[in-house]
Phi, psi and omega in degrees: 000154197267345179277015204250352156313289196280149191291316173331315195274314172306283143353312147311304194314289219300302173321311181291332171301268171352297173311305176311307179306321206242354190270326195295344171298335194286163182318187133303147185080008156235023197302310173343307155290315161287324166301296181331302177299322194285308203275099047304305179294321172307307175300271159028271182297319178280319101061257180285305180318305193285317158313299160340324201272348193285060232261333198274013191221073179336300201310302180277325173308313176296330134334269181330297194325291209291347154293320182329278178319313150330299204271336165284009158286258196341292154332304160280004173274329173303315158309333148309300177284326187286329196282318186296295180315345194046064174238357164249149151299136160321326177282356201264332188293333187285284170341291179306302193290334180307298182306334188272347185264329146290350168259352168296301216297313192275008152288296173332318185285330191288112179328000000 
């Protein structure tokens, strides 16, 4: 498939490894947050997959692209939120977030 080609889509796949990996640790009483943060991350990656495939319309690839760029707001604001709550450490929040502020950029970047 041609979105798994862009580095973006790649990168993204690595957060979502990552999201994963750490909401399953957290207490009780926060699924709420984890849930929210995987379908933010969910959104994201498909997202993004559908726009790509969106060959006969800029107009609507683009569209897609700027939900994409929405739903990596949403991750990192969650992510925001899980670090205040302290269920992430501030470097793993920095970290994460570093990739989603590199993953705006090459969304951006996309024809």
């Amino acid at each position: 498939m041609d979105h798994e080609k862009l580095m973006v889509y790649r990168g993204l796949m690595g957060v979502a490894e990552e999201v994963a990996k750490r909401v399953t640790r957290w207490p009780r009483g926060y699924g709420y947050l984890g849930d929210q943060l995987r379908r933010a991350v969910v959104s994201v990656v498909l997202t993004l997959a559908e726009g790509n495939a969106k060959r006969s319309s800029s107009a609507e690839r683009r569209r897609f692209f700027e939900m994409s760029l929405g739903s990596i707001a949403e991750v990192g604001a969650s992510l925001d939120l899980a670090c205040v709550f302290g269920l992430i450490k501030r470097t793993e929040q920095e970290s994460l977030k570093s990739r989603l502020r590199l993953a705006s950029v090459q969304v951006r970047a996309l024809p």
